[in-house]
MARVOKE-461923 format. One record per atom (N, C-alpha, C): residue number from 1; residue in one letter; chain; atom name; x, y, z negated. Coordinates in Angstrom, 3 decimals. Each point is the difference from the previous one (the first is absolute). Last residue first. Layout:
+-----+---------+--------+-------+----------+----------+----------+
: num : residuo : cadena : atomo :       px :       py :       pz :
+-----+---------+--------+-------+----------+----------+----------+
: NUM :       A :      A :    CA :        X :        Y :        Z :
...
+-----+---------+--------+-------+----------+----------+----------+
This chain:
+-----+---------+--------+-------+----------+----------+----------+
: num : residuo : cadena : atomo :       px :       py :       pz :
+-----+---------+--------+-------+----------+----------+----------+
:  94 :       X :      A :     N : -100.634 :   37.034 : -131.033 :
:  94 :       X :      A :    CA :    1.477 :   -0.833 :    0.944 :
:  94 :       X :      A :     C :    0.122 :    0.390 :    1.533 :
:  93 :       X :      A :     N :   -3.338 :    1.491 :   -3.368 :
:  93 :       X :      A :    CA :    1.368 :    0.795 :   -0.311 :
:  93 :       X :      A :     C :    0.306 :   -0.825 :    0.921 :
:  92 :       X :      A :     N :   -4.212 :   -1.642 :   -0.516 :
:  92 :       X :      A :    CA :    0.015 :    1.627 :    0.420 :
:  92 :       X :      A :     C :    1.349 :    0.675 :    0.287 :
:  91 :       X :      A :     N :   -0.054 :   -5.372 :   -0.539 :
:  91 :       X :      A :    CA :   -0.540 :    0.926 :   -0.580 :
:  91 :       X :      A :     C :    0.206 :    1.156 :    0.425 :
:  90 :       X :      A :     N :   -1.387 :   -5.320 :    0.831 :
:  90 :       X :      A :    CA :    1.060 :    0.873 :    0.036 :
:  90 :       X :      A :     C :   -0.299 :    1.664 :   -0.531 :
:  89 :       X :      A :     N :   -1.213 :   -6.205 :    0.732 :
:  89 :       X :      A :    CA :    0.187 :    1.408 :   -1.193 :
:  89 :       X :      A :     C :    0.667 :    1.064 :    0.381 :
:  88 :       X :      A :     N :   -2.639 :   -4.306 :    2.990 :
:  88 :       X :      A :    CA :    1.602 :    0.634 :   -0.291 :
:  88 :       X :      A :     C :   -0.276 :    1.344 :   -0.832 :
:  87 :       X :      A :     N :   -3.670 :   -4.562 :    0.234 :
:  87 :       X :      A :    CA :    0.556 :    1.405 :    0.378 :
:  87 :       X :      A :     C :    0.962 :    0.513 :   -0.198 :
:  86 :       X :      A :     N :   -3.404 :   -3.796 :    1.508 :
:  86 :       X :      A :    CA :    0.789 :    0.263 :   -0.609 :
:  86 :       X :      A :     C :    0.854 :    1.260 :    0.127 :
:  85 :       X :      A :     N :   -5.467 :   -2.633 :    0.532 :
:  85 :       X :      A :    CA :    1.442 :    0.365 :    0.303 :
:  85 :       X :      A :     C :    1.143 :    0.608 :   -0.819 :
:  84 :       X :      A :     N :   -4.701 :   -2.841 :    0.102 :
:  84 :       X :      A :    CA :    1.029 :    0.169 :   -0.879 :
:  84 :       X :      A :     C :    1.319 :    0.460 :    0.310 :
:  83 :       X :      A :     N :   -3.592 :   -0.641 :    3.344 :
:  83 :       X :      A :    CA :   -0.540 :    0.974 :   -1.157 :
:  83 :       X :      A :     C :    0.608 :    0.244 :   -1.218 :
:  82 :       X :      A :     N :    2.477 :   -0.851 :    4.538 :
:  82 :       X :      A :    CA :   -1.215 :   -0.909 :   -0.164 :
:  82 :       X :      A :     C :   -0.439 :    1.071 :   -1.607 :
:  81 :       X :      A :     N :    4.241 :    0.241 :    3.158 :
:  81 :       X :      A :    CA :   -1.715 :    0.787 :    0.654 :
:  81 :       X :      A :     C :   -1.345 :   -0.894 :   -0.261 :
:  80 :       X :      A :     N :    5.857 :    2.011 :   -1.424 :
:  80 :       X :      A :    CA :   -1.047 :   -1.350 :    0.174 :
:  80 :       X :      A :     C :   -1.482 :    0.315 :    0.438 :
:  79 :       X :      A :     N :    3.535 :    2.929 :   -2.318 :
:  79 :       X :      A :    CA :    0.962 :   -0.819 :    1.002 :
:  79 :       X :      A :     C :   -1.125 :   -1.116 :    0.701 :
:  78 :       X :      A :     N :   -0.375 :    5.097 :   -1.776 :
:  78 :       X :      A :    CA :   -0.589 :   -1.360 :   -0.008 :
:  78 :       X :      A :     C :    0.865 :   -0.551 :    0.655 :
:  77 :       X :      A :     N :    1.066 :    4.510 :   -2.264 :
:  77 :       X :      A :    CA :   -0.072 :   -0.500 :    1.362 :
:  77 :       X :      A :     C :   -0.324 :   -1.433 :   -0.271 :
:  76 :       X :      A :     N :   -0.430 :    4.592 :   -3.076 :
:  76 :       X :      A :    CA :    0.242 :   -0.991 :    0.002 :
:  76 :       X :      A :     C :   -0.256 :   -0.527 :    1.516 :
:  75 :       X :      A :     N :    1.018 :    4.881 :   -2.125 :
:  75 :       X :      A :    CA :    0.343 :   -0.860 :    0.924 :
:  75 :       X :      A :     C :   -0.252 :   -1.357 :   -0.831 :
:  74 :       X :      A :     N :    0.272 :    3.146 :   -2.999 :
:  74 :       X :      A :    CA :   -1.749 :    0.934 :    1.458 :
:  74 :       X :      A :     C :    0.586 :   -1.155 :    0.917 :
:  73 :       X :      A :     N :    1.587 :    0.770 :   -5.347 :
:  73 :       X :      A :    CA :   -0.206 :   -0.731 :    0.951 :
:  73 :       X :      A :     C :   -0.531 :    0.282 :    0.997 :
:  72 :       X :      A :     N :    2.000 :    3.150 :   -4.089 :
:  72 :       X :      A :    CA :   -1.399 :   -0.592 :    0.301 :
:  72 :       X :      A :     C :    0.225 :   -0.614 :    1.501 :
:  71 :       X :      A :     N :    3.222 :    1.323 :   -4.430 :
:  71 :       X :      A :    CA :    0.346 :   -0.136 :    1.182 :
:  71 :       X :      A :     C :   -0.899 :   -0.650 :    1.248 :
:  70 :       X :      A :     N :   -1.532 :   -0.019 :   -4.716 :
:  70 :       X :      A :    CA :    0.720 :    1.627 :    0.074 :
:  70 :       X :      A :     C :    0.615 :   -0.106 :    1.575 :
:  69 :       X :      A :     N :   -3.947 :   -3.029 :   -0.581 :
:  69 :       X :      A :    CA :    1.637 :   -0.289 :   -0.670 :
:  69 :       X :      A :     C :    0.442 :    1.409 :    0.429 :
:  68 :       X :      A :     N :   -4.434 :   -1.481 :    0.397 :
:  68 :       X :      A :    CA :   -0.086 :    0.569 :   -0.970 :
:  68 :       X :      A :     C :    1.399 :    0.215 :   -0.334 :
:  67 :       X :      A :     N :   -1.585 :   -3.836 :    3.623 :
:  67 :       X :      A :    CA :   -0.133 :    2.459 :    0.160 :
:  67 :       X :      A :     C :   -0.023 :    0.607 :   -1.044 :
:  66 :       X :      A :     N :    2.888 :   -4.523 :    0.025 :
:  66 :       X :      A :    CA :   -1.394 :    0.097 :   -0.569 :
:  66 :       X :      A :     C :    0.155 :    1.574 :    0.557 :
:  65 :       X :      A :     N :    3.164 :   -5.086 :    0.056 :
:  65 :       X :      A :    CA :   -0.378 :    1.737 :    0.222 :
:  65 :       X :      A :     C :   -1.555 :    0.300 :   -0.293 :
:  64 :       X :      A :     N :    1.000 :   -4.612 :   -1.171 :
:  64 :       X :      A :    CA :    1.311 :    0.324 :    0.769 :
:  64 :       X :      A :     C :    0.423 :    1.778 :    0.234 :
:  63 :       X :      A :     N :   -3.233 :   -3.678 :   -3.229 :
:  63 :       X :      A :    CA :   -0.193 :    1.370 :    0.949 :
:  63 :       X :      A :     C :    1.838 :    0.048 :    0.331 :
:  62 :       X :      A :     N :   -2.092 :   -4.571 :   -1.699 :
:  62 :       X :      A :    CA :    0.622 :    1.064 :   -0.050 :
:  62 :       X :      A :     C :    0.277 :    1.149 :    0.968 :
:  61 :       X :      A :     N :   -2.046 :   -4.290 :    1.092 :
:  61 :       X :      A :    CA :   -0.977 :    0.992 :   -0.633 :
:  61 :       X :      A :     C :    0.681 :    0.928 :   -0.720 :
:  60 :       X :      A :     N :    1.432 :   -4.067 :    1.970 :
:  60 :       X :      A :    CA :   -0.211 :   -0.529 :   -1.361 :
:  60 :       X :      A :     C :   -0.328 :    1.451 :   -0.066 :
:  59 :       X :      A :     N :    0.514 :   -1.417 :    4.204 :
:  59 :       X :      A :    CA :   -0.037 :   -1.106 :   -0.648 :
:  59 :       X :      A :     C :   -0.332 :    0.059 :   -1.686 :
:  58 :       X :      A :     N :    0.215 :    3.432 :    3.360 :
:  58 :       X :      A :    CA :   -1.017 :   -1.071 :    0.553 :
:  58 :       X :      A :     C :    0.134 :   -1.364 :   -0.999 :
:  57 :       X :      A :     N :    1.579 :    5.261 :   -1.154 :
:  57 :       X :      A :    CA :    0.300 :   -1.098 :    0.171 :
:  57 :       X :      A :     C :   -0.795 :   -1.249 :    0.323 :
:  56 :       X :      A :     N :   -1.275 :    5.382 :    0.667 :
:  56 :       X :      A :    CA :    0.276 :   -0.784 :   -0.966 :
:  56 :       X :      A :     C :    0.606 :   -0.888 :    0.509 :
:  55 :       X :      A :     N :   -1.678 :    5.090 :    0.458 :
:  55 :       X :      A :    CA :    0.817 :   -0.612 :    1.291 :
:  55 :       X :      A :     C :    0.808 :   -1.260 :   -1.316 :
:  54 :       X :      A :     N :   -3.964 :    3.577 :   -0.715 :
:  54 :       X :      A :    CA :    1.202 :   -0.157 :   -0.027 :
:  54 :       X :      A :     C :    0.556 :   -0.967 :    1.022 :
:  53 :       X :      A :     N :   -3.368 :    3.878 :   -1.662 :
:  53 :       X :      A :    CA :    0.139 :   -0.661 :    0.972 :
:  53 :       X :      A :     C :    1.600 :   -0.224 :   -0.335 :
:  52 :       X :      A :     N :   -3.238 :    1.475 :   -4.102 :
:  52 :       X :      A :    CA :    1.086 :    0.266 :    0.793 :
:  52 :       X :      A :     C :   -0.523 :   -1.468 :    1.416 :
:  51 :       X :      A :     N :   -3.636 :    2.180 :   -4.384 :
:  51 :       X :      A :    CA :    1.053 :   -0.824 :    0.828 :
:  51 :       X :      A :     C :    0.549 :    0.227 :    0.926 :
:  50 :       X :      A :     N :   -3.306 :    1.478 :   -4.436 :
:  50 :       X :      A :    CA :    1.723 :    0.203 :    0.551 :
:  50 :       X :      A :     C :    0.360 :   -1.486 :    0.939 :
:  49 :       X :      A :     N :   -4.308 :    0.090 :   -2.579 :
:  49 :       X :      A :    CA :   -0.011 :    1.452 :    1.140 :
:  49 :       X :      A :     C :    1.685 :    0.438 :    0.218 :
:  48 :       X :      A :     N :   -0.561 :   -3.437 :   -3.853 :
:  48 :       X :      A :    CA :   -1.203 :    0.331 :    1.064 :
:  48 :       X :      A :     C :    0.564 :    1.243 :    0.367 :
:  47 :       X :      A :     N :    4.230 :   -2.403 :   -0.920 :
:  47 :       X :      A :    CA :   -1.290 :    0.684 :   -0.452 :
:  47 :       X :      A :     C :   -0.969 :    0.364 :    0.276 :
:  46 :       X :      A :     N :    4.255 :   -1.777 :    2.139 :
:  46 :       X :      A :    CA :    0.108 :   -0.371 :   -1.224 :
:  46 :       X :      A :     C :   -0.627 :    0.699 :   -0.853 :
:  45 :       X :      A :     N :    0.167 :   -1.790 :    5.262 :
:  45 :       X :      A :    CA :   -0.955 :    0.322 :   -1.104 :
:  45 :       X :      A :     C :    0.622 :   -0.002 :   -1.362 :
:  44 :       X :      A :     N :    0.607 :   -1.219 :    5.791 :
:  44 :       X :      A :    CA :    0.570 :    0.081 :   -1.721 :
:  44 :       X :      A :     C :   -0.703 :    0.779 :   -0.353 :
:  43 :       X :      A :     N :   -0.096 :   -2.090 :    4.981 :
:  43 :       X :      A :    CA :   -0.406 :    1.270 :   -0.721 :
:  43 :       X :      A :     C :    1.112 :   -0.524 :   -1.552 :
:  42 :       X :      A :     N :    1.465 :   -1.812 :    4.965 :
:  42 :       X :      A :    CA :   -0.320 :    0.194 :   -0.933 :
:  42 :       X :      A :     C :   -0.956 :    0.831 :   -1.061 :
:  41 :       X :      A :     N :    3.453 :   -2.542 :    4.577 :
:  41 :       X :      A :    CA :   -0.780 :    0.991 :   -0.441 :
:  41 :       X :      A :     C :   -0.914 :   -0.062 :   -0.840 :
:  40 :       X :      A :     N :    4.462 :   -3.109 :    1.055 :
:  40 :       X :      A :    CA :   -1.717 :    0.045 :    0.137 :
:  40 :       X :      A :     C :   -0.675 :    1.373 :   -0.651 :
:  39 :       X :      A :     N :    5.249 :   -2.947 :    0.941 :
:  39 :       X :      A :    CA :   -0.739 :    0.314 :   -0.433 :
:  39 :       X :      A :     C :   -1.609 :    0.447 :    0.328 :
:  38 :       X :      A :     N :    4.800 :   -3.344 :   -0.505 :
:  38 :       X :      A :    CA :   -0.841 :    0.100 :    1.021 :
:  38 :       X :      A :     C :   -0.788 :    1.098 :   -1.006 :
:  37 :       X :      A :     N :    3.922 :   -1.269 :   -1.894 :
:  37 :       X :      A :    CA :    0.387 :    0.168 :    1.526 :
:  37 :       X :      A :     C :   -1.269 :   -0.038 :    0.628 :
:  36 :       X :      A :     N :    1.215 :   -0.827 :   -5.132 :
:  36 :       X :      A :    CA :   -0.802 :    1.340 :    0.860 :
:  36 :       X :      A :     C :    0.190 :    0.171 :    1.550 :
:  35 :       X :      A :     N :    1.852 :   -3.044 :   -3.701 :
:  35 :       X :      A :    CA :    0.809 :    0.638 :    0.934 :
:  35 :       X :      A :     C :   -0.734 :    0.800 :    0.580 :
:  34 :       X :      A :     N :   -0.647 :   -2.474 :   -5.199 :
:  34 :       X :      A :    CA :   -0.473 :    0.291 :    1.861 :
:  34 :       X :      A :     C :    0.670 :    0.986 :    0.490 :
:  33 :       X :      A :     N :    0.821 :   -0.826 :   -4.524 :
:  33 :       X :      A :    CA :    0.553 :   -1.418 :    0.648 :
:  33 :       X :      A :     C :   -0.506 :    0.691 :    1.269 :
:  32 :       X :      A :     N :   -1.841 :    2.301 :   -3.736 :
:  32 :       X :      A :    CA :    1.359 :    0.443 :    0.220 :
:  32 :       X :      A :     C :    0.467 :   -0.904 :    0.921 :
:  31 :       X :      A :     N :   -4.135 :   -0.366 :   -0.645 :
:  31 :       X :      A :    CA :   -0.018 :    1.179 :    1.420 :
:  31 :       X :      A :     C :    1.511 :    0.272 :   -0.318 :
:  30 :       X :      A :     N :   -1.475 :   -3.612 :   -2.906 :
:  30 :       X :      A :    CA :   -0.567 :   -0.178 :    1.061 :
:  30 :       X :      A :     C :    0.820 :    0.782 :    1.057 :
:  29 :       X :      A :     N :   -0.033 :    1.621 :   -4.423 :
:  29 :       X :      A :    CA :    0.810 :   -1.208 :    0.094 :
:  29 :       X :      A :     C :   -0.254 :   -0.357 :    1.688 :
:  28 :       X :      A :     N :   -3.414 :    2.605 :   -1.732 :
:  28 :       X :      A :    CA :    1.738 :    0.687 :    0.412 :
:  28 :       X :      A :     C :    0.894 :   -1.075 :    0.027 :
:  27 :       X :      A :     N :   -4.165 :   -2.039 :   -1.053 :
:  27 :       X :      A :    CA :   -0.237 :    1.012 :    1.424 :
:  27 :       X :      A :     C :    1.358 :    0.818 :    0.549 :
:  26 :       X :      A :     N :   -0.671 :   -2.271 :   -4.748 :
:  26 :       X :      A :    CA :    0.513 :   -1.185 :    1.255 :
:  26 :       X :      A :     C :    0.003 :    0.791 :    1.646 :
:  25 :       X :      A :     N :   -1.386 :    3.032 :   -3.540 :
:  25 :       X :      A :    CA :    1.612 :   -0.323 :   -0.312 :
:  25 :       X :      A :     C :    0.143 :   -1.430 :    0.723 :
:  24 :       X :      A :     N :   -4.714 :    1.184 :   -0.126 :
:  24 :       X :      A :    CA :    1.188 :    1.343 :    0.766 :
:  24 :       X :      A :     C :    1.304 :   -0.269 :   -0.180 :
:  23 :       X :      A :     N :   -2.996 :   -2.613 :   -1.993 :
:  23 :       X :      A :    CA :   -0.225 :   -0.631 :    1.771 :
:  23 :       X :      A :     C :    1.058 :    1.283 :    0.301 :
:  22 :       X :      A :     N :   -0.525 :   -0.251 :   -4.852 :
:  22 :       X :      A :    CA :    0.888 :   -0.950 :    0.881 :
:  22 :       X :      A :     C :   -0.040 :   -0.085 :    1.202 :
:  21 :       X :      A :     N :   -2.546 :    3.294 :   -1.955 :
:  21 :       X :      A :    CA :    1.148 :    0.274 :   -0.123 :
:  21 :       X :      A :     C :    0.531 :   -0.868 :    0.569 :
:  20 :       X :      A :     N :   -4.085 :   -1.240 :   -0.148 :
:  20 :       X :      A :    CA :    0.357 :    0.812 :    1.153 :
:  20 :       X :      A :     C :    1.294 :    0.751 :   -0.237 :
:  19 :       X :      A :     N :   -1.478 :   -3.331 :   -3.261 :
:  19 :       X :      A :    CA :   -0.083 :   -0.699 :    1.312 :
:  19 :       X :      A :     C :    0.569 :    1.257 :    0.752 :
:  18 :       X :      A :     N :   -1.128 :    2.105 :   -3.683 :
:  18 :       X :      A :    CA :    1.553 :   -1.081 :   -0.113 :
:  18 :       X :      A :     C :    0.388 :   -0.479 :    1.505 :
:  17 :       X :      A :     N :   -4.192 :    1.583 :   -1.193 :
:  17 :       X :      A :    CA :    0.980 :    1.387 :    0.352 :
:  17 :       X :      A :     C :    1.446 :   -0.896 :   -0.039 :
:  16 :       X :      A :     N :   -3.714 :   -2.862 :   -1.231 :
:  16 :       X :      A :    CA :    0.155 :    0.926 :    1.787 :
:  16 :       X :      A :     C :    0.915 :    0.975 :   -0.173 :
:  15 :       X :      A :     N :   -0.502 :   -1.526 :   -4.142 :
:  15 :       X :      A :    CA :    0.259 :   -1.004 :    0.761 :
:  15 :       X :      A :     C :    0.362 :    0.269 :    1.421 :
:  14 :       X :      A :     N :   -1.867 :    3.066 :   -3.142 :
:  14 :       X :      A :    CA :    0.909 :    0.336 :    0.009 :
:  14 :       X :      A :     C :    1.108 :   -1.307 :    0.818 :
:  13 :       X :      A :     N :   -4.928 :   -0.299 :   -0.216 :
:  13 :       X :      A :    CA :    0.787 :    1.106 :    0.816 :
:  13 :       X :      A :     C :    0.866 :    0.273 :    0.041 :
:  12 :       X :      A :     N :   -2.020 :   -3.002 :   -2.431 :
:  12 :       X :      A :    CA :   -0.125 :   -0.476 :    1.390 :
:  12 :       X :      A :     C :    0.667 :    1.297 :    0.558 :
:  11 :       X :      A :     N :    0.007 :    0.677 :   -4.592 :
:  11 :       X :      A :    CA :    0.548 :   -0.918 :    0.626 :
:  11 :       X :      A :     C :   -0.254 :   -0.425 :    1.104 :
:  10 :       X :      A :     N :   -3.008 :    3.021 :   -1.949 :
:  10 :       X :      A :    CA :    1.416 :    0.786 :    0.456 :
:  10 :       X :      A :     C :    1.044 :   -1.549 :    0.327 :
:   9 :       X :      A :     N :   -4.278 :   -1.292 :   -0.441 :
:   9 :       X :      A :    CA :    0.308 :    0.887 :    1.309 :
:   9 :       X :      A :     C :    1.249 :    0.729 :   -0.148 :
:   8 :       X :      A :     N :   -1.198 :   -2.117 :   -3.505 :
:   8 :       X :      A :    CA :    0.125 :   -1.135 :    0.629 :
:   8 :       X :      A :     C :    0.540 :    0.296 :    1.680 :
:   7 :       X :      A :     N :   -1.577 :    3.149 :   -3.985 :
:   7 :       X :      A :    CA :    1.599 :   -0.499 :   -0.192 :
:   7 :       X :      A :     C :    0.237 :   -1.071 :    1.227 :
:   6 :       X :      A :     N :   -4.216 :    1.411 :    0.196 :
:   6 :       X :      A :    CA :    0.868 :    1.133 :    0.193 :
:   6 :       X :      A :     C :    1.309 :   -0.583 :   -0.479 :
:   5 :       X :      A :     N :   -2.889 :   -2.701 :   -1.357 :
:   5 :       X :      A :    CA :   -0.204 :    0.330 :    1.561 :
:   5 :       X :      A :     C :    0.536 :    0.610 :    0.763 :
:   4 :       X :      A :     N :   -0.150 :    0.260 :   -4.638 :
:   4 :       X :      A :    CA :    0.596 :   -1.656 :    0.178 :
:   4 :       X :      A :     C :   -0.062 :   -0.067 :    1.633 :
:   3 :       X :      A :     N :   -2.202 :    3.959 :   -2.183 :
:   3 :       X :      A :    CA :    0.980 :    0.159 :    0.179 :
:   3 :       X :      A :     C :    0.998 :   -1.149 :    0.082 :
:   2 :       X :      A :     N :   -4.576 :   -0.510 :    0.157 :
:   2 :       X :      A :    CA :    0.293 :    1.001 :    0.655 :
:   2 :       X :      A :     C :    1.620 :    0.300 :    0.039 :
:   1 :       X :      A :     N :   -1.766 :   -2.672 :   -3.495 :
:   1 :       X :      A :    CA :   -0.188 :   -0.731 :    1.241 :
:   1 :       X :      A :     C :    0.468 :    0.835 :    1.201 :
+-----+---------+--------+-------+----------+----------+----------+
């Protein structure tokens, strides 16, 4: 009985892991088509206790730059003066 439960759970799960593989491969599909022309300041996270300030895409959330990029960001300039502003990418070297 115990283990009919457990077989039942490893299937609901290996279900979800599917679902969320597919949401990520419709997600790149997605951010390959967007033009990224407006963006939005950011955290990221790709592990507890690791996160970067990044500087993302307003429309579809692909990190555009990130303070973790070997060539590290310090200038962003708001173009706008409401709480979703927007920001010009530029970097330490230019």
């Amino acid at each position: 009985m115990i283990e009919e439960d457990n077989e039942s759970t490893r299937i609901e799960i290996d279900k979800l892991y599917q679902a969320i593989s597919d949401a990520q491969e419709v997600i790149s599909i997605i951010r390959e088509k967007c033009t990224h022309d407006k963006t939005k300041k950011g955290k990221y996270m790709w592990r507890p206790g690791a996160m970067a300030d990044v500087i993302m895409c307003k429309y579809c959330d692909e990190v555009i730059k990130s303070s973790n990029d070997p060539e590290n960001f310090v200038v962003t300039t708001s173009t706008s003066n409401n709480d979703e502003d927007d920001y010009v990418v530029c970097s330490t070297t230019e």
